[in-house]
MARSE-830796 format. One line per 3 residues: number of its first residue (from 1); for each residue z, x, y of C-alpha. Coordinates in steps of 0.02 Angstrom, whole numbers, plus 50000, padded with zeros to 5 digits. Example, Ala and Ser with C-alpha at 12.3 -4.5 7.8 and 13.67 -1.06 7.14 Angstrom:
2
1	50390 50615 49775 | 50357 50684 49947
***
This chain:
246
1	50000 50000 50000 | 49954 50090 50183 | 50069 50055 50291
4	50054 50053 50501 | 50088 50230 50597 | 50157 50238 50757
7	50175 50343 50894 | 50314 50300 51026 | 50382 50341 51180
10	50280 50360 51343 | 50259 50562 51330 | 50216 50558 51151
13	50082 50400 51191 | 50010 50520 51331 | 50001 50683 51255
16	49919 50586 51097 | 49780 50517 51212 | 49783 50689 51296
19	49741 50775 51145 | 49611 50644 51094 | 49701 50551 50945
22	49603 50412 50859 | 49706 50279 50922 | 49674 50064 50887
25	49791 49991 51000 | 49956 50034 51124 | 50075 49911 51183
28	50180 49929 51342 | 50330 49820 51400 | 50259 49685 51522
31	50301 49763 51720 | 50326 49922 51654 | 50265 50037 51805
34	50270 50203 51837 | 50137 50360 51882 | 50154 50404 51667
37	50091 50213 51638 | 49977 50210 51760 | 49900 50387 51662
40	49905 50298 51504 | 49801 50148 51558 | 49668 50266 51641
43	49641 50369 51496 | 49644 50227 51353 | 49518 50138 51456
46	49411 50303 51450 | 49429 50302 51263 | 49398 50118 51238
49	49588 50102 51171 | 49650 49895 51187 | 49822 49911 51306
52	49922 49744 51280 | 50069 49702 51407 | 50222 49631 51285
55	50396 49591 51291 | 50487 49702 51246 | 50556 49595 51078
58	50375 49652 51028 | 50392 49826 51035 | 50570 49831 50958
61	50466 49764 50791 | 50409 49940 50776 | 50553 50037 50809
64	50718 49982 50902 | 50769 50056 51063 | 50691 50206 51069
67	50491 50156 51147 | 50541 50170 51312 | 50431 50016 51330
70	50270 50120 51256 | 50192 50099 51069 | 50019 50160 51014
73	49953 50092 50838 | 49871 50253 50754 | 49695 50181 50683
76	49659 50190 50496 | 49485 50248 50529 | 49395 50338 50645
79	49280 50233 50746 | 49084 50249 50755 | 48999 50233 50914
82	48852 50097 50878 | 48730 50197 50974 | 48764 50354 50870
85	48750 50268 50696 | 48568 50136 50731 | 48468 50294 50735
88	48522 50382 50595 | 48508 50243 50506 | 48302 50239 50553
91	48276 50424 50555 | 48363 50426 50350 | 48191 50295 50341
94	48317 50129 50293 | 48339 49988 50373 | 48492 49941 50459
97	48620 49800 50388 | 48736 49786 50537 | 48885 49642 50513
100	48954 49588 50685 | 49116 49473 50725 | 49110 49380 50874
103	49299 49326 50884 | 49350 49363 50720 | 49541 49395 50732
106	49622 49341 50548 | 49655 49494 50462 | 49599 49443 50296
109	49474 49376 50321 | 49404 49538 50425 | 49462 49637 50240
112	49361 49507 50150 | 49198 49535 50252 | 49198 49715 50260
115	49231 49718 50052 | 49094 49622 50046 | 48988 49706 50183
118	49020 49869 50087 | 48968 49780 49889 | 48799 49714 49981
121	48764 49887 50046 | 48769 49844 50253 | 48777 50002 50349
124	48928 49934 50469 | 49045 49828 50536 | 49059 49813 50727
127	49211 49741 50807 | 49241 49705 50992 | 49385 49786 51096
130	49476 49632 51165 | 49517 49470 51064 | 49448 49534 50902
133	49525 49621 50732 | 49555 49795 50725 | 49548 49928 50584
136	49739 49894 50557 | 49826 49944 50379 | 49833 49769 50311
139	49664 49742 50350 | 49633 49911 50258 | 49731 49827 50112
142	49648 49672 50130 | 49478 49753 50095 | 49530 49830 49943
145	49502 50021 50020 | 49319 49947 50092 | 49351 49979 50268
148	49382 50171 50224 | 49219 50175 50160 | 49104 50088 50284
151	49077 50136 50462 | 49156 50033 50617 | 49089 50028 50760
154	49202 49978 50916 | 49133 49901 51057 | 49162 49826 51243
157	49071 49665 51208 | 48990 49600 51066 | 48857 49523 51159
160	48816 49701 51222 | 48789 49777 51077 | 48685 49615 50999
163	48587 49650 51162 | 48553 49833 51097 | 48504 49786 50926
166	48410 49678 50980 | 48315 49830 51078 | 48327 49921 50939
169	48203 49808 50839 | 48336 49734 50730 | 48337 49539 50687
172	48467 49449 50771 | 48538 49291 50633 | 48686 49188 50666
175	48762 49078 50557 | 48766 48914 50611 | 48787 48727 50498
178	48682 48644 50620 | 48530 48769 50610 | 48359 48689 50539
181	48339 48842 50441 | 48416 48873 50286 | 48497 49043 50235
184	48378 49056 50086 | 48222 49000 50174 | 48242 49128 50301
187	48175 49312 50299 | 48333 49431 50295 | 48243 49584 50252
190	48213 49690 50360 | 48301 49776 50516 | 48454 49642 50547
193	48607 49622 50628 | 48715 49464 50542 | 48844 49388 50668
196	48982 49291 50608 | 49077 49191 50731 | 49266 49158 50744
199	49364 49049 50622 | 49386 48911 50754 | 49251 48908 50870
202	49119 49001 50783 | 48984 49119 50853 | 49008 49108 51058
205	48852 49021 51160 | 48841 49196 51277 | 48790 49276 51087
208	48702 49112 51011 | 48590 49122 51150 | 48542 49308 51095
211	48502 49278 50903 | 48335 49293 50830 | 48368 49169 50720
214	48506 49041 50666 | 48528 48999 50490 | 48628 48839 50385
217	48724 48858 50221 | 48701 48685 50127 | 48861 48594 50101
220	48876 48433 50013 | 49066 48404 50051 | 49158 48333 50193
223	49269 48482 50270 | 49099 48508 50359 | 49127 48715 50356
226	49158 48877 50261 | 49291 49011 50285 | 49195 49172 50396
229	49233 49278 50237 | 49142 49162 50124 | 48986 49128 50216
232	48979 49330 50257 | 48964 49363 50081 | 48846 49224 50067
235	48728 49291 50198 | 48739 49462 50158 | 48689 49449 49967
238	48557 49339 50012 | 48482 49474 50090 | 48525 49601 49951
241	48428 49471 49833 | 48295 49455 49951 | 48271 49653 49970
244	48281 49668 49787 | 48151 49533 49719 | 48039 49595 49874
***
């Protein structure tokens, strides 16, 4: 079982970023203000690094008393910048399988897609920075060891990096019940980038309005939808078939 490393304390949390530690997340005490803070904040937002403002009940979760109102979440992985990975991906002569989550944030269900992600043979996973999942240890756990396998990529926006994808020449397909095209009548071969929305309100409009192509999964019962994991793995072996038998 992995379990969650910390770093506390504001000098620790600075010198970390200082010295260019693969961080996920830090948390600071709401109204906590001072020149050290105000050095944290400017150097996680040059390293794309999440800062949440929390009471401080939050940060005694992690270790009592001794934060000094400053925690930073170690990542599991190292994260891959998007625009590093697309080309390699073209100059090794494949083409890219890129799994995006618009809003994702249950943990499991994140695990779930990226095991699944990794089976089909998709080249990454690419999370946003703000109001998304992150590459924490029980989402490690929940992929069964899948998410040290496949690259991340962590991003500002999801609809930015659908945007370069898109410019890239990949296939933009969203999952949607309401599509007139059906997962298996569509053409997911190819260059494509799969975007699963969020559990509750599903793929933003701001993305929807980007996609290539939307897609339906047939359902003849009457809860009207399917868990993100599930219609991931749907999607994305569809296309393995389809690649396979092409």
């Amino acid at each position: 079982m992995i379990k969650e490393k910390i770093i506390f304390g504001i000098h620790s949390v600075q010198e970390a970023l200082e010295a260019g530690q693969e961080i996920d997340k830090i948390y600071l005490r709401r109204a906590l203000v001072s020149e050290e803070i105000r050095a944290i904040k400017r150097l996680a937002r040059e390293q794309r690094i999440p800062v949440l403002e929390v009471p401080a009940e939050r940060l005694n979760r992690f270790t009592r008393g001794a934060h000094q109102g400053c925690v930073a979440i170690i990542a599991q992985v190292s994260y891959t910048p998007l625009e590093m990975l697309v080309p390699q991906i073209f100059e090794r002569g494949e083409d890219p399988l890129i799994v995006l989550l618009n809003g994702v944030t249950d943990t499991r269900n994140f695990g779930a897609i990226a095991r699944s992600a990794e089976c089909a043979g998709a080249h990454a996973l690419v999370i946003a920075e703000r109001g998304s999942v992150s590459v924490s240890a029980d989402a490690v756990n929940a992929s069964a060891g899948a998410l040290m396998r496949i690259p991340v990529c962590r991003v500002p926006s999801i609809s930015g990096a659908v945007g370069y994808l898109a410019e890239c020449g990949l296939q933009i397909v969203v999952a949607n019940e309401k599509a007139e095209n059906t997962y298996y009548t569509a053409d997911l071969t190819g260059p494509l980038a799969l975007v699963m929305g969020s559990e509750h309100e599903g793929v933003s409009p701001q993305v929807a309005r980007l996609a290539t192509l939307s897609v339906a999964i047939p359902q003849v019962g009457e809860i009207g939808s399917l868990n993100v994991s599930v219609a991931a793995g749907i999607l994305l072996f569809e296309s393995l078939r389809q690649k396979q038998t092409k």
